[in-house]
N, C-alpha and C positions, 0 to 999 in steps of 0.2 A: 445607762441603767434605767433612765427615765422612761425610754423607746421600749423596754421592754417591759415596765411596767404599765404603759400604756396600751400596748398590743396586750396584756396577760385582761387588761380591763376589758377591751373590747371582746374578745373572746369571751369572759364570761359573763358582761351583760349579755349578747348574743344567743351562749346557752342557755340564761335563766329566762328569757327573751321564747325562747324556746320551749322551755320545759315546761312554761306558766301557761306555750298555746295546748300544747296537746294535755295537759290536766284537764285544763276548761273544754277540752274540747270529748274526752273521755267523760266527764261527768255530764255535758250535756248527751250525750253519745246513750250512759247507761245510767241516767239519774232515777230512775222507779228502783232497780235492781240496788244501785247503790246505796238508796234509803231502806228497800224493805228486806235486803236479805241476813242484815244482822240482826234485825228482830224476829226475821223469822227462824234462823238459827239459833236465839236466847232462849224461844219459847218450845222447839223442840226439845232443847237440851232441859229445863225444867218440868217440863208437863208429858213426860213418856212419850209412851208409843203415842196418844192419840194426837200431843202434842205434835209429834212426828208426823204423822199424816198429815196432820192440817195442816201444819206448816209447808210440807212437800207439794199438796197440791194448789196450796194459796201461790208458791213460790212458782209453780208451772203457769197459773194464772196471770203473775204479775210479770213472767217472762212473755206473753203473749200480751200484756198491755204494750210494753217496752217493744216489742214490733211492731206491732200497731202505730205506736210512737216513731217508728223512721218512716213511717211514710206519710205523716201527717207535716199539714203545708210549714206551721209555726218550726218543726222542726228543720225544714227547709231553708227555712229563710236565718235561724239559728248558726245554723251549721256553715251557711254562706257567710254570712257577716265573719263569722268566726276564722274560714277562709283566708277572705279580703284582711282582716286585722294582719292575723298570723304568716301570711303568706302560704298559706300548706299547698296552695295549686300555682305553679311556674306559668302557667299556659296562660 
């Protein structure tokens, strides 16, 4: 019973081991969008139509920081660390 309590352990350290790389690895991936699209979705939703618009096109703007953002080096070198910790690359 012990051997399978042990194995039940290692498995889910493993998972959460897991789950903890690709969250960090998601927010660092899409962290402009993930900070500015629920305010930008607060203030369409309170402030109408113009609320609407501005938000739509702020929200296009901030989706073209956020590309901008994977090609820059800090990102690079994020993403590798990130990598190396995690193992996401076998090779």
């Amino acid at each position: 019973m012990e051997f399978i309590g042990v194995d039940v352990g290692i498995i889910l350290f493993i998972s959460v081991y897991f789950c903890v790389g690709i969250t960090l690895r998601f927010i660092w991936e899409w962290w402009i969008l993930v900070m500015s699209t629920p305010s930008l979705f607060a203030a369409a939703l309170l402030y109408g139509w113009i609320g609407a618009l501005v938000s739509i096109s702020l929200w296009a703007w901030t989706l073209t920081l956020n590309n901008s953002w994977h090609s820059s080096a800090v990102y690079f070198r994020g993403a590798d660390w990130l990598d190396r910790r995690f193992n996401f690359k076998d090779t």
